[in-house]
C-alpha positions in Angstrom: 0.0 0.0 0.0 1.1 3.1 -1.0 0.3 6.9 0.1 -0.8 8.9 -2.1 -2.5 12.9 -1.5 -6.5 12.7 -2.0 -8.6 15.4 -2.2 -11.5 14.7 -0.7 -14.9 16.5 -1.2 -18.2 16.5 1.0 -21.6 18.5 0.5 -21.9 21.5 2.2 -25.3 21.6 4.6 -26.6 24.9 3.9 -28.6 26.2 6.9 -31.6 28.5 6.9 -30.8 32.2 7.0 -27.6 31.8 5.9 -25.3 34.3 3.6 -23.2 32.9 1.4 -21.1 33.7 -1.4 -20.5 31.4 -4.5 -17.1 31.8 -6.6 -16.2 30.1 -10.0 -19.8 28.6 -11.1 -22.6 30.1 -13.0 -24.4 30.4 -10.0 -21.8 32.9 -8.8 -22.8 35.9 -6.3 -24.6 36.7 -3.2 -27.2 34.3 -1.8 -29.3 33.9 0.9 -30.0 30.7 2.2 -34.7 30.2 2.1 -34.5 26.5 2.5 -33.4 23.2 2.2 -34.2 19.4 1.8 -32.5 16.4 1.3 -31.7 17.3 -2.4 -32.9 20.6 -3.2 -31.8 24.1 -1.9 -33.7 27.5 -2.2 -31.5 31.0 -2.3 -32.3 34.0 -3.0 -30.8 36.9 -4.5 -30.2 39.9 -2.3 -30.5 42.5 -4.9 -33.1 41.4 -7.0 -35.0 38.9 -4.6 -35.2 36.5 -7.1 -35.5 33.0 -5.7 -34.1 29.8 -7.4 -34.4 26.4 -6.2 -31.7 23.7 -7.7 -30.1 20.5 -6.9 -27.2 20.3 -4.0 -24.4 21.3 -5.6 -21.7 23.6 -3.7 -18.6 21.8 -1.9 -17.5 23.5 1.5 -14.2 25.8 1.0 -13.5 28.2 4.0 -15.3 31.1 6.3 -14.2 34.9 5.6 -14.7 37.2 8.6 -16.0 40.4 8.5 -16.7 39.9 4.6 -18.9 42.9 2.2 -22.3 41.2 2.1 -23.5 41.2 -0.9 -20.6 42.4 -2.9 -21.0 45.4 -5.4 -19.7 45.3 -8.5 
């Protein structure tokens, strides 16, 4: 057996109410966090209040303090 490095990746569990910011994707920007479910997560836009609901799909990557919420452009 040999060592090798491994990324590993786990789904992020959104919670209610929560700000986050999504980098590198098409869904990228400033969400709010309206709900979740086993498979499906609801955010909202800040700005525009636009609401979206899609299929788990962001990956855990770090916590910035004291962050501009929602960025401006």
């Amino acid at each position: 057996m040999t060592h090798q490095t491994v990324t590993i990746f786990k789904p992020y569990s959104f919670r209610q109410g929560q700000k986050i910011r999504i980098e590198g994707s098409k869904r990228s920007g400033d969400w709010e966090v309206i709900d979740t479910t086993d498979r499906k997560v609801i955010l909202r836009c800040p700005v525009s209040k636009k609401q979206f609901e899609w299929d788990l799909f962001c990956y855990y990557v770090k916590d910035e303090d004291k962050a501009v919420w929602p960025q401006k452009d």
